[in-house]
C-alpha positions as CSV (number, residue, x, y, z in Angstrom):
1,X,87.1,-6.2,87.8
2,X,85.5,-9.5,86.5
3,X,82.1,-9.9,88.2
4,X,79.5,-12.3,88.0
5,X,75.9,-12.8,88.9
6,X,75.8,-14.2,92.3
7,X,74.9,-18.0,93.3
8,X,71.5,-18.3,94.2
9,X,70.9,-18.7,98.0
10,X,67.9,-20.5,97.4
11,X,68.8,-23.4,95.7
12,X,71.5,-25.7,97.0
13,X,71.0,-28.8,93.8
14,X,74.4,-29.8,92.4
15,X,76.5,-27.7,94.8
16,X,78.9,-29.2,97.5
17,X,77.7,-28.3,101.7
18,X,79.3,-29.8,104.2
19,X,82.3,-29.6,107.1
20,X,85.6,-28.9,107.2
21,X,86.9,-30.7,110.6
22,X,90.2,-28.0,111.2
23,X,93.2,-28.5,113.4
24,X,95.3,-25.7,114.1
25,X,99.5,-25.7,115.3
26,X,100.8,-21.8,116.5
27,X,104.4,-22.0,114.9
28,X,104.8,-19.0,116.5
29,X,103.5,-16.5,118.9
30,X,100.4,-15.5,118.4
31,X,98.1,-12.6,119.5
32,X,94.7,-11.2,118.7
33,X,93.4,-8.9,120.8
34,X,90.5,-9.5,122.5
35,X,89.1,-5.8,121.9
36,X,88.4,-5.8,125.4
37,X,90.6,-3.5,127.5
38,X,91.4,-3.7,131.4
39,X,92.9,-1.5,134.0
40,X,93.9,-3.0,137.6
41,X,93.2,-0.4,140.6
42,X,95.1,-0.8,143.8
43,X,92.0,0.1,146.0
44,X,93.0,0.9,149.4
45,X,91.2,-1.1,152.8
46,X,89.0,1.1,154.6
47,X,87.4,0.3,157.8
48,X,84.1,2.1,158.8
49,X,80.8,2.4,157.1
50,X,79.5,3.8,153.4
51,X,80.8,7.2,154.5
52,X,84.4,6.9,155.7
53,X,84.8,4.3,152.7
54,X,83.4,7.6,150.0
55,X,85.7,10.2,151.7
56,X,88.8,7.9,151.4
57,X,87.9,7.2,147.8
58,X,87.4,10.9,147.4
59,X,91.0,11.8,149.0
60,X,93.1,9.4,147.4
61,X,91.2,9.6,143.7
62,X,94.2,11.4,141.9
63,X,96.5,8.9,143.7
64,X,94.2,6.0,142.3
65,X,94.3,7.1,139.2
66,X,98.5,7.4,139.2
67,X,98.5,4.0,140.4
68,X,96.3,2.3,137.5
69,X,98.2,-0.5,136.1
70,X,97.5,-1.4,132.5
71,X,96.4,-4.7,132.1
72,X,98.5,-6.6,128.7
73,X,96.5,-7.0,126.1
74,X,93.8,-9.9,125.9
75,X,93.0,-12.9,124.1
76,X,89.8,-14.0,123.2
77,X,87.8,-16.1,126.0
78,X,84.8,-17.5,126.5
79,X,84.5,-17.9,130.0
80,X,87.8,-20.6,130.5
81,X,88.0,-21.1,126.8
82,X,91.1,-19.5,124.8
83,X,90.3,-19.2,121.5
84,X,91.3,-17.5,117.8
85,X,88.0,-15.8,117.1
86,X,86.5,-17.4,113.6
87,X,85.8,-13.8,112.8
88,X,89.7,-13.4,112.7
89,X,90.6,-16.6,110.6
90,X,87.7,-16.1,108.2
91,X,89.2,-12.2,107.8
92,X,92.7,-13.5,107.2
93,X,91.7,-16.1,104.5
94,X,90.1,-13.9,102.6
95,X,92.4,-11.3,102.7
96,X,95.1,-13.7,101.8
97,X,92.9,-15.2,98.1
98,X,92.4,-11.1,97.8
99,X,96.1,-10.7,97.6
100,X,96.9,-13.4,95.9
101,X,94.8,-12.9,92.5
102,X,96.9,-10.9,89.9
103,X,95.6,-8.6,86.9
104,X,94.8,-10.9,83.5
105,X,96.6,-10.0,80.4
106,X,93.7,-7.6,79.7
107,X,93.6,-5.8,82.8
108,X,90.9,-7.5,84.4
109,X,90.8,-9.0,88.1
110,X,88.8,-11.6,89.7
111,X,88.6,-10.0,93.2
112,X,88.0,-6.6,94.7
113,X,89.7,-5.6,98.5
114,X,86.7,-6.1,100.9
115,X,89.4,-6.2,103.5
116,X,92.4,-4.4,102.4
117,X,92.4,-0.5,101.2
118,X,93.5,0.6,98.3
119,X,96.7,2.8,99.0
120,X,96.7,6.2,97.8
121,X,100.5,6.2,97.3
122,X,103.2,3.2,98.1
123,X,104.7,3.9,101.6
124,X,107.9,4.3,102.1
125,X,110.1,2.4,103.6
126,X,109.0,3.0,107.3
127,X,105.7,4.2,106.8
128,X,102.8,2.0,107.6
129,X,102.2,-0.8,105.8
130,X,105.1,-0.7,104.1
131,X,106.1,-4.4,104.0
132,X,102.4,-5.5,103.1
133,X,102.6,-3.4,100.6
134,X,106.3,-4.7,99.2
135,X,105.0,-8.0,100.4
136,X,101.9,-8.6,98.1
137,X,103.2,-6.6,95.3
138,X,101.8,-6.5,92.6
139,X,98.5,-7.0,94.0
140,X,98.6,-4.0,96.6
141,X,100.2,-1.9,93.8
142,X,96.1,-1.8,92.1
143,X,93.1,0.0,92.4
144,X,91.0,-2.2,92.7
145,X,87.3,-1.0,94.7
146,X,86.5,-2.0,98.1
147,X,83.8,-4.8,98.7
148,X,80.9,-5.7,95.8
149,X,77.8,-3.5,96.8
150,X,73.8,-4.6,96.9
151,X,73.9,-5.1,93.1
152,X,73.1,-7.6,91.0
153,X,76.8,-8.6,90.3
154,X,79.4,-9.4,92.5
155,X,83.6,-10.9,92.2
156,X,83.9,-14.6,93.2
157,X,85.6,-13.6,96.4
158,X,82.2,-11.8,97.7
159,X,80.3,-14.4,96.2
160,X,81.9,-17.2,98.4
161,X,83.1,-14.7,101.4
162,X,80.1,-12.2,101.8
163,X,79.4,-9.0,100.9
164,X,77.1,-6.2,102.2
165,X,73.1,-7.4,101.1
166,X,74.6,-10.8,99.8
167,X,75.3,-13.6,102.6
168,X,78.0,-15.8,103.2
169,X,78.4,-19.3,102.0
170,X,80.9,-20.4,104.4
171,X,81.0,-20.1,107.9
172,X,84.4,-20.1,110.4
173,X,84.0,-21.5,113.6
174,X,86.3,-20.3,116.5
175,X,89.5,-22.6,116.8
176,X,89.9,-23.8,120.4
177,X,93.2,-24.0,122.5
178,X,93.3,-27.6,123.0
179,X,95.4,-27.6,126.9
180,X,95.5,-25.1,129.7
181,X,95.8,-21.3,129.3
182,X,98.6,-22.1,131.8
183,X,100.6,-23.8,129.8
184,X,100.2,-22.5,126.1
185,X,100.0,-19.0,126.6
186,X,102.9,-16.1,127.9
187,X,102.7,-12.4,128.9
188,X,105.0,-10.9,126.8
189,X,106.6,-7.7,127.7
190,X,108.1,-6.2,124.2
191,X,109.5,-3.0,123.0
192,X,107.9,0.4,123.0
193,X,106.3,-0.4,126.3
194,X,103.7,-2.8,125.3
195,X,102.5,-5.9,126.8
196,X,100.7,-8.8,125.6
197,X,98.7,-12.1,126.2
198,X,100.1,-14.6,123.1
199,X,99.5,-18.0,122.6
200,X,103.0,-20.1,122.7
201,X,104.9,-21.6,119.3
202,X,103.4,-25.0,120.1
203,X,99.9,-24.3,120.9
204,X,97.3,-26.6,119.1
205,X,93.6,-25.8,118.4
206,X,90.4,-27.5,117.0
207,X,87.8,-25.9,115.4
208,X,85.5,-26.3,111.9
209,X,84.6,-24.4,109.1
210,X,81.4,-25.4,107.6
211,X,80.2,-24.5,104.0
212,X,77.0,-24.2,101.7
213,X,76.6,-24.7,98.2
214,X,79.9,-24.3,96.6
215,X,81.2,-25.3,93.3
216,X,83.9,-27.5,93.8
217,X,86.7,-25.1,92.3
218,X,85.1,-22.7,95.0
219,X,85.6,-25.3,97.6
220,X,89.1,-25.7,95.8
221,X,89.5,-21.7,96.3
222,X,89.2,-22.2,100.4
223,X,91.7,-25.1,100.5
224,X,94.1,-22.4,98.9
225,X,93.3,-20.2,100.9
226,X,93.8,-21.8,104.1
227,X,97.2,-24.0,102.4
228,X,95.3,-27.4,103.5
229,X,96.9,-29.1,100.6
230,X,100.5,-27.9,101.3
231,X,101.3,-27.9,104.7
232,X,102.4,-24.1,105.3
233,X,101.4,-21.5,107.5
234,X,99.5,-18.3,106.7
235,X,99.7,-15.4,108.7
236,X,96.9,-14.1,111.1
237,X,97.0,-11.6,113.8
238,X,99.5,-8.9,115.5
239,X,102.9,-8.0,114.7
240,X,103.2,-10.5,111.3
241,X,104.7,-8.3,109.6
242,X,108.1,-7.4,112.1
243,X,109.9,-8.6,114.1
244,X,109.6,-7.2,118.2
245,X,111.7,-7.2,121.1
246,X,111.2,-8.4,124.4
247,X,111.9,-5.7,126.9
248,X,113.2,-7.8,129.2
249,X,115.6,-9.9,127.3
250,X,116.0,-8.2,124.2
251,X,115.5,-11.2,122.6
252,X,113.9,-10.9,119.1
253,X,110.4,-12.5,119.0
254,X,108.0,-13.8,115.8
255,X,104.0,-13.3,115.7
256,X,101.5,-14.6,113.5
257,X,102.5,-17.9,112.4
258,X,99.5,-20.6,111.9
259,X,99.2,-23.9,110.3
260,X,96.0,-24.9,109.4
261,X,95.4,-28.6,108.8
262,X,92.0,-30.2,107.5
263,X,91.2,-33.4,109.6
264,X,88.4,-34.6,107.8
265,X,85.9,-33.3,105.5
266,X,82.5,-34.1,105.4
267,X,79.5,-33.9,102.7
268,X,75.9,-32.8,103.7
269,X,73.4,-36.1,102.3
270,X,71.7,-34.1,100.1
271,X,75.1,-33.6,97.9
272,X,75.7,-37.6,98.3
273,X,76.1,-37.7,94.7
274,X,77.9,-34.5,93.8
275,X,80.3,-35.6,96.6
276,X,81.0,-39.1,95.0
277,X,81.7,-37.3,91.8
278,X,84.4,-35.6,93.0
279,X,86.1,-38.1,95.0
280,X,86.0,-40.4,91.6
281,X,87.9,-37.5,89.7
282,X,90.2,-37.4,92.4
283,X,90.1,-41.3,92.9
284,X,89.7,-40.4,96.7
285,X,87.8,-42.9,98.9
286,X,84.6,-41.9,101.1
287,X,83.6,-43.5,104.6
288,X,80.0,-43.1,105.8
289,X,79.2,-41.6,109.3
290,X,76.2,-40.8,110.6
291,X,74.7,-40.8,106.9
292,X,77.1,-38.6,105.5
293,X,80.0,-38.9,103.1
294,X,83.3,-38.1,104.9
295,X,87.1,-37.7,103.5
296,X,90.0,-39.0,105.9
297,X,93.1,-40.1,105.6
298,X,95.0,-40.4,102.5
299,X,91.5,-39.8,100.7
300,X,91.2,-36.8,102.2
301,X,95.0,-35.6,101.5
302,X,93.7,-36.8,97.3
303,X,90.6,-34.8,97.3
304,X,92.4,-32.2,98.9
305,X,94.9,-31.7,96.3
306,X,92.6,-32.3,93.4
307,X,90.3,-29.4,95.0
308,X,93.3,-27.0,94.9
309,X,94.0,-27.9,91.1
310,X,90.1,-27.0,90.0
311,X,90.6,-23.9,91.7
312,X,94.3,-23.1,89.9
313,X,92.5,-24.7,86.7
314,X,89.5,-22.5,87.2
315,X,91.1,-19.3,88.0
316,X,94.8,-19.2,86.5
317,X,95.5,-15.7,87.6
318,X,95.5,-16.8,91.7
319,X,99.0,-16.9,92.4
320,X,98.6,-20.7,93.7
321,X,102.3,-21.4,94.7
322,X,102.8,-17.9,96.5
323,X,104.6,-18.1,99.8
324,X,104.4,-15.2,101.9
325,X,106.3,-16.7,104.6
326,X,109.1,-17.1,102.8
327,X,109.3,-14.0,100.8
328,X,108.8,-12.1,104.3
329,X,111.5,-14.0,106.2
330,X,114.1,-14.3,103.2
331,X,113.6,-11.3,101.1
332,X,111.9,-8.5,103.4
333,X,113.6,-8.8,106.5
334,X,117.2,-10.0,105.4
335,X,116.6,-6.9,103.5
336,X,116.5,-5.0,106.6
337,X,119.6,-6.7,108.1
């Protein structure tokens, strides 16, 4: 695995910080579990004091207990607020730029799996994981190790993303449902008797991601990652893999769709001229607000794609035009037809 030593925390001269304003479009269902589960009791009325209410609790427990209903699974609130935790975004990012780096012609890789598990053997068809594996072939077919330890080298996906003892450079914010829970989200009840909360295909979200002291390639490595400079949807949550089932309808349902969208990109004034630079190679214009440097419009969409081709320049074994959408939809599952 190719390591390096890690970018000084310390020292943010001649690095890119900034923004990343991010708006979000469900283009499918889409459920992450809140992690948070609930049981509804049908608790009888009792009139009387403490002690009649303690004996009827005591006589009907079993009863109480037959009557639980299971609650579907969650989403993420915070108190009204819907939201896809950044904790879940940032995961699927770099899981995705994990997957999508390739072995050079000598054997060496760029990234090691601090989110995905090396497989002992490939699954068969049927067994878990068996279409992530097929999916991200040949990446899932290596053995690579699990996330860069406390030493004093680390890949460029734990130098950006984290690793244990080294911090993270970039930091996801939650994206928030922009509209009512009402109207953008659906209890779902599918096959094998499960039930969810999922936000509706439709369902728009806001949110940011900001970042510290990348190199711009790096910076070119999170546009990737997210597909800002293409206009397709990575995956992220439950059931992405398969198609369900709804028990009701039998109609077949898709999870795990989301388009990611950068609305504006702004540049910390300390990198003013670093930030200049980059939009003159990519002969994208800068506004000024509130004394920074900020990307928008067709600016943004230039600096955006000249980002992505440092990072393909930078790092030629990333599989940049990868689309696992596609290769799900049209190869995995019409295999399964």
């Amino acid at each position: 695995m190719v390591q390096r030593t890690p970018t000084s925390r310390a020292s943010l001269l001649g690095l890119l910080s900034g923004s990343i304003k991010l708006l979000a479009e469900a283009k499918s269902y889409i459920h992450i579990w809140s992690g948070r589960p609930s049981m509804r009791l049908g608790l009888p009325s009792v009139r009387g004091g403490r002690e009649e209410l303690v004996r009827a609790i005591e006589q009907k427990a079993r009863e109480l207990a037959r009557g639980a209903v299971s609650e579907p699974a969650g989403l993420l609130s915070y108190g009204d607020r819907l939201a896809i935790p950044g904790s879940s975004l940032k995961g699927a990012v770099r899981s995705r730029l994990e997957l999508l780096f390739t072995p050079r012609p000598d054997g060496a890789i760029a990234s090691c799996f601090a989110v995905q598990k090396p497989l002992a053997a490939p699954p068969s068809k049927g067994q878990h994981g068996w279409r992530h594996y097929l999916l991200w072939a040949p990446a899932t077919e290596e053995a690579r190790p699990m996330a860069c330890g406390r030493g004093e080298q680390a890949c460029v996906i734990c130098d950006i993303f984290g690793a244990p003892g080294l911090a993270s450079r970039i930091f996801f914010g939650n994206l928030w449902l922009s509209g009512s829970r009402e109207e953008w989200t659906e209890e779902l009840p599918l096959d094998y008797g499960e039930r969810v909360m999922a936000f509706k295909p439709g369902a728009k979200f806001v949110g940011s991601l900001d970042f510290l002291g990348l190199r711009p390639e790096e910076l070119g490595l999170l546009v990737v990652g997210m597909r800002l400079h293409e206009d397709r949807p990575i995956l992220i949550g439950k059931n992405k893999y398969r198609i369900r089932k709804r028990a009701d309808t039998g109609r077949e349902i898709v999870f795990g769709r989301l388009s990611l969208e950068a609305d504006a990109i702004s540049f910390a004034p300390w990198c003013a001229e670093e930030a200049r630079e980059i939009a003159e190679e990519a002969r994208a214009r800068l506004g000024e607000r509130d004394g920074e440097l900020v990307a928008q419009g067709d600016g943004l969409r230039a600096l955006l794609a000249h980002l992505a081709s440092l990072a393909r320049q930078a790092f030629p074994d990333l599989r940049h035009d990868f689309d696992e959408v596609v290769r799900l939809e049209e190869e995995i599952w019409r295999g399964e037809a």
